[in-house]
C-alpha positions in Angstrom: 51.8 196.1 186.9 54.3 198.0 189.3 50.9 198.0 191.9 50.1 194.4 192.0 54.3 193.3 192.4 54.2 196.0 195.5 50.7 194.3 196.7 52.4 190.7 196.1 55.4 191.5 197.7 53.3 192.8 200.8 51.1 189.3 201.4 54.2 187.7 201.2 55.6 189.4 204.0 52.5 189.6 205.9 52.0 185.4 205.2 55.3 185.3 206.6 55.5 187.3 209.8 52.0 185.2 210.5 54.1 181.7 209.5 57.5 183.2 211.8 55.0 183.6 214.5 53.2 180.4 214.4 56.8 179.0 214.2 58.0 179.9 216.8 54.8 178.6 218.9 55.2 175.7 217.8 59.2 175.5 218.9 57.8 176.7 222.2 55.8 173.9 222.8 56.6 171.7 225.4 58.4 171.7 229.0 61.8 173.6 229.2 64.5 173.2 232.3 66.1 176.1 233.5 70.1 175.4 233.2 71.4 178.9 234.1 70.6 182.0 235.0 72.8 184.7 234.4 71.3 187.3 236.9 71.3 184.6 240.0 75.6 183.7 239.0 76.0 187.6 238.9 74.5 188.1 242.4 76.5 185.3 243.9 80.0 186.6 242.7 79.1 190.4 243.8 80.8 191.8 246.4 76.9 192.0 248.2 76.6 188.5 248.5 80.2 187.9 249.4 80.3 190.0 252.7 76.8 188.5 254.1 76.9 186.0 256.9 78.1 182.5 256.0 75.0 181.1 257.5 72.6 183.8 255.9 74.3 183.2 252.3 74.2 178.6 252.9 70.6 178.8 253.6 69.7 181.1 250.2 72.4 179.0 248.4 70.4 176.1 249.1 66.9 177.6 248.7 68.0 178.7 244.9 69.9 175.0 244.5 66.5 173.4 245.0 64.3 176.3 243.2 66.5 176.2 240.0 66.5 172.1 240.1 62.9 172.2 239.7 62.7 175.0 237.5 60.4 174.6 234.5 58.9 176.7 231.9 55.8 174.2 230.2 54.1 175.8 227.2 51.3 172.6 227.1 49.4 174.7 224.7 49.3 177.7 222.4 47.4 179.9 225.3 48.7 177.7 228.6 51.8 177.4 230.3 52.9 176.5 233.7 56.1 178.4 235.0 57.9 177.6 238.5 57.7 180.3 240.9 59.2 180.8 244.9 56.7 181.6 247.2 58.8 182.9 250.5 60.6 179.5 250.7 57.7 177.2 248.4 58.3 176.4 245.0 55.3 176.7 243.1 54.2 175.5 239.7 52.1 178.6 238.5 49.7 177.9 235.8 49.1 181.0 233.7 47.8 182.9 229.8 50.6 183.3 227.5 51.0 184.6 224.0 53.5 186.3 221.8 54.5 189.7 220.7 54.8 189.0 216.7 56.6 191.9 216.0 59.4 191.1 218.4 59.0 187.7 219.6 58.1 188.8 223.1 56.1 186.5 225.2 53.9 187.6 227.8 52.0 185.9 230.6 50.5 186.3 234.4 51.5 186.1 237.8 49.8 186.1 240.7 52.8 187.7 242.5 54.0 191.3 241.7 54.8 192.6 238.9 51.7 190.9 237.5 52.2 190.7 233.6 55.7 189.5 232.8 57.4 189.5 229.6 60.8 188.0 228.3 62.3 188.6 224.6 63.3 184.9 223.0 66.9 185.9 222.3 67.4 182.2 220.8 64.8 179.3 220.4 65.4 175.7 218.4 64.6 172.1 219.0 67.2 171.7 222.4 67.6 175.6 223.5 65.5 178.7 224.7 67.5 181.6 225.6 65.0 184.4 227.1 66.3 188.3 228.3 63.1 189.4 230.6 62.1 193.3 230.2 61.8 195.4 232.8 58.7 197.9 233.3 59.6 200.6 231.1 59.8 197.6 228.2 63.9 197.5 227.8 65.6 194.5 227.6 67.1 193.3 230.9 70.9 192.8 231.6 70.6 189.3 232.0 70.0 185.9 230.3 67.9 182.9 231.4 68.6 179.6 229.2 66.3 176.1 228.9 66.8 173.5 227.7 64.0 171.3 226.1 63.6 168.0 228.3 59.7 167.5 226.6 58.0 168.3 223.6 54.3 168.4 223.1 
């Protein structure tokens, strides 16, 4: 009897960690508009950014203005997303393969640009709000947070 409440207890965890996944797939559906980036306000208040030329620092300032206006995460389907890059100076709408780390709730996807494969932890997800940390190469959590905020679903 012991054996089949241990083997019932383990397909109801397994059914569940397969039902958390598809959950949260489901809440990433739809287009999601960047409203702050933690690492971008960090470099603006360093002492880096604050002793480079005035005219240097205005044009970047504005560059990033129009990049994070226009900054979009769009999951339009379970494998498909499209995810706003800058190009030199061009913003660019990058279509790309996505999918999620189960274990973790770690999405990965593609860029043409380096690195190649990028991956960010969902930190918080729910009907208005996606909070992502990305990691860097060695698989660690980066310092800083990215947050969205649901303008779409699908």
């Amino acid at each position: 009897m012991k054996q089949y409440t241990g083997l019932l207890i383990f397909l109801i965890l397994i059914i569940a960690s397969k039902s958390n996944a598809q959950d949260i797939q489901d809440q990433l559906l739809g287009k999601w508009k960047l409203t702050k980036d933690e690492g971008y306000l960090f470099f603006i208040n360093s002492p880096d950014a604050q002793s480079r030329p005035e005219d240097e620092m205005e044009k970047f300032y504005e560059l990033m203005d129009r990049l994070h206006d226009q900054s979009y995460k769009n999951f339009y389907a379970r494998d498909s997303m499209t995810n706003t890059i800058l190009d030199r100076t061009e913003i660019i709408q990058e279509k790309s393969i996505w999918n999620i780390r189960e274990a973790d709730s770690v999405i990965t996807w593609q860029s043409k640009f380096a690195p190649k494969v990028l991956q960010a932890k969902i930190m918080k997800i729910n009907d208005k709000e996606l909070v992502l940390v990305y990691l860097n190469r060695d698989q660690t959590l980066g310092r800083f947070k990215t947050h969205y905020e649901k303008v779409e679903k699908n």
